[in-house]
Every structure is written in structure tokens, then in C-alpha cells.
C-alpha positions in Angstrom: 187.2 -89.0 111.5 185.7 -87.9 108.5 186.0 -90.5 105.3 188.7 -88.5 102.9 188.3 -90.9 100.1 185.0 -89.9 99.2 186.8 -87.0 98.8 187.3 -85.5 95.0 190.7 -83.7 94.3 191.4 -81.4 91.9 195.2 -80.8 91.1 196.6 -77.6 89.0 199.7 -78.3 87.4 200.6 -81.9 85.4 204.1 -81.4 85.4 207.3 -83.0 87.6 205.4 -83.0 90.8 201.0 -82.4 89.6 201.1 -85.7 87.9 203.0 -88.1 90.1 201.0 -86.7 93.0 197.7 -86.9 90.8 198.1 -90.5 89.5 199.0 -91.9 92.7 196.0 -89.7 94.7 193.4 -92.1 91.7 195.7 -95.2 92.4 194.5 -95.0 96.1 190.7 -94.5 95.4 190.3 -90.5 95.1 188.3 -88.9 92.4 191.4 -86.8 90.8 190.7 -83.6 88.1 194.1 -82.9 86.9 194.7 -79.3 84.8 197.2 -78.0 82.8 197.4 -75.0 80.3 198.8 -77.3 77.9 196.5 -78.9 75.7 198.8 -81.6 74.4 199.7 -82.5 77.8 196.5 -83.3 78.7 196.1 -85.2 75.7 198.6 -87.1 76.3 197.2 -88.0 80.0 194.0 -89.2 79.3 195.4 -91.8 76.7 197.1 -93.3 79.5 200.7 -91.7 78.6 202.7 -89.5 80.4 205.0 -86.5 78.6 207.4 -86.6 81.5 210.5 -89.3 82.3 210.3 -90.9 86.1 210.4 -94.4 86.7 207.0 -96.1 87.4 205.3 -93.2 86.8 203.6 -94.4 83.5 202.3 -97.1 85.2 200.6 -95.1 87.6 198.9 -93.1 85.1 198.0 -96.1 83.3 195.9 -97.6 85.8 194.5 -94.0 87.0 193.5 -93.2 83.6 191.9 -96.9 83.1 190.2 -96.9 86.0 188.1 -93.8 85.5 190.0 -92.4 88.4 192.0 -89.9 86.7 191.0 -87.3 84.4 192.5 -84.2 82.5 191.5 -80.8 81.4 192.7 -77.3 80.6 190.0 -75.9 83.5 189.5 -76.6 87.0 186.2 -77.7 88.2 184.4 -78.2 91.6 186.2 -80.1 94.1 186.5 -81.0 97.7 190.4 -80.5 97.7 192.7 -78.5 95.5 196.5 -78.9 95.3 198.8 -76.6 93.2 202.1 -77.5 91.9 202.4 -75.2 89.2 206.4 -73.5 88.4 207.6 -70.4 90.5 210.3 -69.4 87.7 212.3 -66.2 88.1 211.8 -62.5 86.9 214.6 -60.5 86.1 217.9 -60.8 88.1 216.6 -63.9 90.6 213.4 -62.4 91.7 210.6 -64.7 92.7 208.2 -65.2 90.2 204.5 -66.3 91.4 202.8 -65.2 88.9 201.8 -68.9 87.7 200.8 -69.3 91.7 198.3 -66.0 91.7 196.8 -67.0 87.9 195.8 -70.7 89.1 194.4 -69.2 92.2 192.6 -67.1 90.4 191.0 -69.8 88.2 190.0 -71.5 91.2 187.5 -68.8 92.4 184.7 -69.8 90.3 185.2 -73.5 91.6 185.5 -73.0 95.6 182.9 -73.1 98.4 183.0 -73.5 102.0 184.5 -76.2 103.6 187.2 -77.0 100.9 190.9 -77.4 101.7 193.5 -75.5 99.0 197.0 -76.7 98.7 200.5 -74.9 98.0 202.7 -77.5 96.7 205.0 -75.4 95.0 207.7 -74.2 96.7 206.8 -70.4 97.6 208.3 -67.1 98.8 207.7 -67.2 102.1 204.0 -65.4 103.0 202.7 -66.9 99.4 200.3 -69.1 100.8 198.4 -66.0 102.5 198.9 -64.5 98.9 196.6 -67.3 97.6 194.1 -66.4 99.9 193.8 -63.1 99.8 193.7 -63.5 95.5 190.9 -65.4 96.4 189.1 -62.2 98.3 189.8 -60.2 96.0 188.2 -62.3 93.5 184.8 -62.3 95.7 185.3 -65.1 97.5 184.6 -65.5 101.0 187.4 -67.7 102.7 186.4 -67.5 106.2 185.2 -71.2 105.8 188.0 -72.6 103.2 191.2 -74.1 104.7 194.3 -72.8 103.4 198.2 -74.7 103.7 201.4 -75.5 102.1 202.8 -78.9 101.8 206.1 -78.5 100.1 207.0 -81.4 98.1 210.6 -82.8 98.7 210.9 -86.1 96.3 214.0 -86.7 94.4 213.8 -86.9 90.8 214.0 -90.8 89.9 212.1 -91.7 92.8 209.4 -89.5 93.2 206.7 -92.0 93.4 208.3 -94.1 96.3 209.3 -90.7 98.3 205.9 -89.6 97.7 204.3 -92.0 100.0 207.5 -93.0 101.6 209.2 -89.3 102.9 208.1 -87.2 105.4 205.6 -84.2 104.5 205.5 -80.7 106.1 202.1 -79.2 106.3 201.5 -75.4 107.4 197.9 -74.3 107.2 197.1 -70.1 107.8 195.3 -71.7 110.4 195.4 -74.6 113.4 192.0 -75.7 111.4 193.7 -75.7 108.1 196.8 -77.7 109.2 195.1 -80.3 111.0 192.3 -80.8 108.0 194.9 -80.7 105.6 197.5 -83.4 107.3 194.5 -85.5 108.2 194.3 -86.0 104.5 198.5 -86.5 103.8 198.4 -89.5 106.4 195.6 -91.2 104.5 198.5 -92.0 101.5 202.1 -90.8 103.2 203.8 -93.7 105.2 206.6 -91.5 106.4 205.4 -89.1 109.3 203.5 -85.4 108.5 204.8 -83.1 110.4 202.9 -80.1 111.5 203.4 -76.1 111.6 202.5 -72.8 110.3 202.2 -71.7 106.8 205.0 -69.5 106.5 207.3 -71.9 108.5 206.5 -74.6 106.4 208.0 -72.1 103.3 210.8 -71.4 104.8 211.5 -75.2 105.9 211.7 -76.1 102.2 213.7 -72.8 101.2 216.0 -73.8 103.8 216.3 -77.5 102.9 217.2 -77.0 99.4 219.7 -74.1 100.6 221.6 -76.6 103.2 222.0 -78.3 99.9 223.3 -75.9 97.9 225.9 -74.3 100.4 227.2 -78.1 100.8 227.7 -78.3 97.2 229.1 -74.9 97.1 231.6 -76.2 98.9 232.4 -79.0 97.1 232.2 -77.1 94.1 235.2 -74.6 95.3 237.2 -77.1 96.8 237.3 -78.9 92.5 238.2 -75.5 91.4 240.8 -75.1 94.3 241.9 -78.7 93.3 242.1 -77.6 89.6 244.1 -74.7 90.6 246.8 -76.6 92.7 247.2 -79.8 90.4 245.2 -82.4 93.3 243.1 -85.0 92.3 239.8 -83.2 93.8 238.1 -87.0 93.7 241.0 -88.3 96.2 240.6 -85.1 98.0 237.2 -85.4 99.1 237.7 -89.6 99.5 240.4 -89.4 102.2 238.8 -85.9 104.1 235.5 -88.3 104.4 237.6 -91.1 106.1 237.2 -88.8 109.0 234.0 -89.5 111.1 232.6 -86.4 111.2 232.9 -84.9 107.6 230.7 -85.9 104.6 231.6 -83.5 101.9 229.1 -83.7 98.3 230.5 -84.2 95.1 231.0 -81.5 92.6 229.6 -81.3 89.1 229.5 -78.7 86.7 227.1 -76.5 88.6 223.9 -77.0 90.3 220.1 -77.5 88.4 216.9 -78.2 88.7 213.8 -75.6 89.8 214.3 -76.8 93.3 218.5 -76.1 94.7 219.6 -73.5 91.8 216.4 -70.9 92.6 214.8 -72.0 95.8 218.3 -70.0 97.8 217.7 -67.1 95.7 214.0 -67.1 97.2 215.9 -65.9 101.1 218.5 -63.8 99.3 215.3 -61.5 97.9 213.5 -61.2 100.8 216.5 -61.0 103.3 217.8 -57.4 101.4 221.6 -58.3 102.2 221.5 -60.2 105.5 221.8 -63.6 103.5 225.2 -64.0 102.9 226.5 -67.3 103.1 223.7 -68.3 101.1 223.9 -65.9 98.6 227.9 -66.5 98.4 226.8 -70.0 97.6 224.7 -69.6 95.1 227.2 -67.3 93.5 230.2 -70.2 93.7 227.7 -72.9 92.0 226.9 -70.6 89.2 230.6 -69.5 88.7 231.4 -73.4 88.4 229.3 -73.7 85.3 230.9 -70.9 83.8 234.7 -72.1 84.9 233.8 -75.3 83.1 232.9 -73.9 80.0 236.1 -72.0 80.2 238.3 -75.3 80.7 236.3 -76.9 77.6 237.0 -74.1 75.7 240.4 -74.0 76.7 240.8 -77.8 75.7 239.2 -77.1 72.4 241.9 -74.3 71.3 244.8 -76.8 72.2 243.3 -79.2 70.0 243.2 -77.0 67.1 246.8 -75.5 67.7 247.8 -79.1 67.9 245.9 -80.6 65.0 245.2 -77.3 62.8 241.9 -78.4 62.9 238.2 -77.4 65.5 237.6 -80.0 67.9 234.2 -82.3 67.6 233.0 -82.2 71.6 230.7 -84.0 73.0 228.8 -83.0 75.2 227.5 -86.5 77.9 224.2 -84.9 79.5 222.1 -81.7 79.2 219.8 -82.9 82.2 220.1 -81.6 85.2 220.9 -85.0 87.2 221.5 -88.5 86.6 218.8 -90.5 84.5 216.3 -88.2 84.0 214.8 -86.0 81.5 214.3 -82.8 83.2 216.4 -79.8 81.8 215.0 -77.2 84.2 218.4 -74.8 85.5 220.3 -77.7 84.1 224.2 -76.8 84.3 224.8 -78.8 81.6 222.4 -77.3 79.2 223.6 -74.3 79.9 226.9 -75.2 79.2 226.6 -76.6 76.0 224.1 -73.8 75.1 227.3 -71.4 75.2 229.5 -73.6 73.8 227.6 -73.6 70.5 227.0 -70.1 71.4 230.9 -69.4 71.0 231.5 -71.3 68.1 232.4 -74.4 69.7 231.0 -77.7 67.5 229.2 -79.4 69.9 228.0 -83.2 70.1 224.7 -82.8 72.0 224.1 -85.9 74.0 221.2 -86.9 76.0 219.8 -90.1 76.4 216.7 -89.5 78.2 215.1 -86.8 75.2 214.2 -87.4 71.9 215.1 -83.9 70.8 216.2 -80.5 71.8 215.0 -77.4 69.7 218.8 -75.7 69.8 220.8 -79.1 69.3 220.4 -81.8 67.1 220.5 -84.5 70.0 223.1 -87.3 69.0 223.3 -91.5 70.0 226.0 -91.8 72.6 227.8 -94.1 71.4 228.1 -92.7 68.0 228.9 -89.4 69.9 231.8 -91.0 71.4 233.4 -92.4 68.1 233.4 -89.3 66.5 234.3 -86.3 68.8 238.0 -85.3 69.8 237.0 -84.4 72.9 234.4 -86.5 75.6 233.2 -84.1 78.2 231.0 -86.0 80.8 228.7 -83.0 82.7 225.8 -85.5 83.6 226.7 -89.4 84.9 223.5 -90.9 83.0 223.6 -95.1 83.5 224.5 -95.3 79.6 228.0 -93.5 79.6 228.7 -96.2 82.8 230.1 -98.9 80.2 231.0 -96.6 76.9 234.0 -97.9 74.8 235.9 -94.9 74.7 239.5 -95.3 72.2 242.4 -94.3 74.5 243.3 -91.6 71.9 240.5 -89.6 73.2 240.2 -86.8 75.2 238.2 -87.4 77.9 237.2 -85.0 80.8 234.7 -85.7 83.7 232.6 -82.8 85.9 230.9 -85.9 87.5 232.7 -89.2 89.3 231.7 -91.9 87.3 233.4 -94.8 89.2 230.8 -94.5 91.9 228.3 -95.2 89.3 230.0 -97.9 88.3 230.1 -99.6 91.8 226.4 -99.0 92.1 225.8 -100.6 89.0 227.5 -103.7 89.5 
């Protein structure tokens, strides 16, 4: 078996799922090149820092960056192995966007040379990772001896360093070659199994994984707005149905976020030209929640001021797109109180895991709390677990605290 730690890596994209994967590629001995457009992101790498939160991850870079392991740059450069995890945003109305994909393969093409492996991390329209090679013809280069695959990442922001090495990885090379060189370097730093396939299967494996997810929360989604509708306690709703063995309904929130459930569904819908309906439906119920919330605050908000002769103060408890974390991408919540500034509503802009926001001033929670009218929890961060809240308060929750609570202690 040939010795993949001699191996040098070269990873495009230092974002949410570059630099984790990067950081803990030097931590095991590789030779890691990491590049980003962004200048000050790279700065910030190669003192050591990272620009991003996730637990433990700045101690990865740390020791990467100290021990000459890891290094950052606005270009690529010669490599044995390149992985890409750059963003596949949207075009106009939910279109895939792989534009970002196409550019870094196309920076690539002065840098390859037979017998290198290239990597899709990001998660891809299915047929992309045959788009990468084929950019790469048309750039000149001859890939008949370059080993193509996709290896969609599936970590959970908060613990993307453990399910890194810990979770089981997907890898679908354009050819038998491809997949086995390419998983023969996953098991040298994944514990959980590697799984092997196809290219295009291995897209639509992560397409459909975040779209199982996104119908199940669809579901719970409707069944709060049903809830709302009938006067029930949606929270005892779902607790009793799940004393039955064989149901496990989600939770609902205020919507659904992040780059991977809120657009990865809408990646099928595209390509399936109307034969993708209950996903599509799904999608459409998780984006009507956000804006039915935004209708009950601003409901809540006009009572207040017929009552008081006054505008409400809200505050808004999380603009991220999850729990504890700092990543704003689709984010629900942002959207939310985006709008609600938007339509005149004065907004408390709370988020504990940013510094700042460019459209909000961003505002302590506890100060947030002792001065709004009305407390409107869209994100269940670890700091609003404990607030002391005044009973006088208006308080309403898109997210079930009390489980967060028993978790805690």
C-alpha cells in the first residue's frame, strides 16, 4: 500500500468545512496548502487563529500552523492531493450555483499532473464532479491519469472535528481507480467506516440525507403551525406522539438554515423538472414557517402598542442558524429579524457567538432581556438556558428550551 503521509495536500476553501478538514489533515502528519480568496482570512490562519467559531477548532490550527504543517495562501500550488470545499450558493429562484466549484477548478489547472487525486467536498448537483473534470480539459489538461471523486462532508456544526474522524465518509470516484485511491487516503484519518460508490451516487447520497432531514422537519414544522392554529401545546404534542415506539418526530423552530438542509433539497427539485414533490412541498412549509413567525411577532408587537400607546422593544435571542455557533448562512433567524427591522419593528439584535453584524447593532443578552417588551427566542444558544427574565415580560419561544436545560444540568 502506498505511504499517503508523504503525501502533500492542497485544500481550496478555509471556511466551515476547508479549515477543520485542513488543520486536522497537518495534525496527523500531511503537508497541508490551504487557499482562500480572502486575504484576511488567510492572515488570520497563519498566525495561528481561526476566523470561524467550532469548538476545538483553534487548537487544531494552532498546532498545524506551529508545526510548519499548515500553511495559507490566496493561490494553489503543486500537490499530490486536492480537496475542494468551497460554497455552492444559489442563482436566482433556487438554482444551483457552481460557479465557485468551476473557478477553483480552474485554478487548479496550472498545478495538476498525472497521478494526482482531486476532491469534491462540496455538496454538488448531481454530475458536478464530471463537471470538474471536464473544466479541467478544457483548460488543457490531460486527465486520463488524474483521479477524480466526491467525498461529501456530513459533520454537524459544534462537532465537526470529532465527526470528522469519527462519522462515516462516502467516497464516489468517475472511476473504480479513483474511488479506491481516493478512500485508501480517507481510512488513513477517518475511524468511522468509508463507504464506497460512484461519483454521481455519492451526490445524490448527501442531497438526499439533508432532504430526509428537511421533510422531517417539515413536518414538525406544520404540525407547530397546526398546533398554533388549534390552541395545543405543540411541545406536549410531539412529547406524548413519541411515547409511541415507532415515531420520532423533530422539533420545530422558526424555519430551517444553514448551506446544507435549507438549499441542498432545492438541488433535486432543479434537476427533477416537477417530479420532486414531496420534497419540494417541504422545502416550501420550512420557508413559510419563517415567514408565519415573523407574522406572529409582528402581530405581538401591534397589541403591545394598542395596549401601552407605545412600539414594543423586541429582542431578538439568536441570528445563527443553530445552537452555539456562529454561522449565519440561510439562518431563519437572521432572516427574521432582518424583516423585522425591515417593517419598522425596533429590534434587539442578540447573538452571543458574533461580535458584530453590519445591519444590527448586536446587543449583550442580558442587557437585551432587561430592556425589551417583548423576548422572542428563535435560536436555543447555551446563554439564554439560565436568563433572569421579569415575569412582566413577554416571552415567546420558536425553540424548546427545557431540553436544553436538562442537557445542561
Amino acid at each position: 500500500m502506498e505511504n499517503m503521509n508523504n503525501k502533500k495536500i492542497c485544500v481550496i476553501g478555509l471556511g466551515y468545512i476547508g479549515l477543520p478538514t485542513a488543520s486536522l489533515l497537518a495534525n496527523r502528519g500531511y503537508k497541508v496548502f490551504g487557499v482562500d480568496v480572502v486575504q484576511s482570512t488567510v492572515d488570520i490562519i497563519n498566525q495561528g487563529k481561526i476566523h470561524i467559531v467550532e469548538p476545538d477548532l483553534d487548537t487544531f490550527v494552532q498546532s498545524a500552523v506551529n508545526s510548519g504543517n499548515l500553511v495559507a495562501n490566496t493561490v494553489a500550488c503543486e500537490a499530490d492531493i486536492f480537496i475542494v470545499a468551497v460554497p455552492t450558493p444559489f442563482k436566482d429562484g433556487f438554482v444551483p450555483n457552481i460557479d465557485y466549484i468551476v473557478s477553483a477548478t480552474k485554478g487548479l489547472a496550472p498545478f495538476v499532473k498525472p497521478g494526482n487525486i482531486i476532491i469534491l467536498e462540496s455538496t454538488s448537483p448531481v454530475g458536478t464532479t464530471d463537471i470538474m473534470e471536464q473544466t479541467l480539459k478544457d483548460e488543457g489538461v490531460d486527465t486520463t491519469k488524474i483521479y477524480f471523486a466526491h467525498c461529501p462532508e456530513r459533520v454537524l456544526p459544534g462537532k465537526i472535528m470529532h465527526e470528522l474522524v469519527h462519522n462515516d465518509r462516502i467516497v464516489g470516484g468517475t472511476t473504480q481507480e479513483a474511488t479506491e485511491k481516493t478512500a485508501e487516503f480517507y481510512r488513513t484519518f477517518v475511524a468511522g467506516e468509508v463507504l464506497l460508490t460512484d461519483a454521481k451516487t455519492a451526490e445524490m447520497a448527501k442531497l438526499t440525507e439533508n432532504s430526509f432531514r428537511d421533510v422531517n422537519i417539515a413536518f414538525a414544522n406544520e404540525l407547530s403551525m397546526l398546533s398554533g392554529k388549534f390552541g395545543i401545546d405543540v411541545w406536549e404534542v410531539i412529547e406524548l406522539a413519541n411515547r409511541h415506539p415507532r415515531v420520532n418526530i423533530l422539533q420545530p423552530g422558526c424555519g430551517v438554515g444553514g448551506h446544507c438542509i435549507a438549499v441542498d433539497p432545492w438541488f433535486i427539485v432543479d434537476a427533477a423538472k416537477g417530479d420532486a414533490k414531496i420534497i419540494k412541498a417541504a422545502r416550501e412549509v420550512n420557508d413559510y414557517k419563517t415567514e408565519w413567525v415573523i407574522e406572529k411577532i409582528k402581530n405581538a408587537s401591534l397589541e403591545f402598542e394598542n395596549k401601552h400607546g407605545r412600539k414594543a422593544r423586541v429582542a431578538c435571542m439568536g441570528l445563527a442558524f443553530k445552537p452555539d455557533i456562529d454561522d449565519l448562512r440561510e439562518s431563519p433567524a437572521l432572516h427574521i429579524a432582518t424583516r423585522l427591522q425591515t417593517d419598522g419593528i425596533d429590534i434587539l439584535a442578540v447573538e452571543p457567538n458574533i461580535e458584530s453584524y453590519p445591519a444590527f447593532n448586536i446587543v449583550d443578552y442580558n442587557e437585551a432581556v432587561k430592556i425589551a417588551d417583548i423576548i422572542v427566542f428563535l435560536v436555543g444558544h447555551k446563554e439564554f438556558l439560565d436568563l433572569d427574565i421579569e415575569d412582566s415580560k413577554e416571552v415567546i419561544s420558536y425553540c424548546k428550551m427545557e431540553d436544553r436545560r436538562k442537557e445542561k444540568r
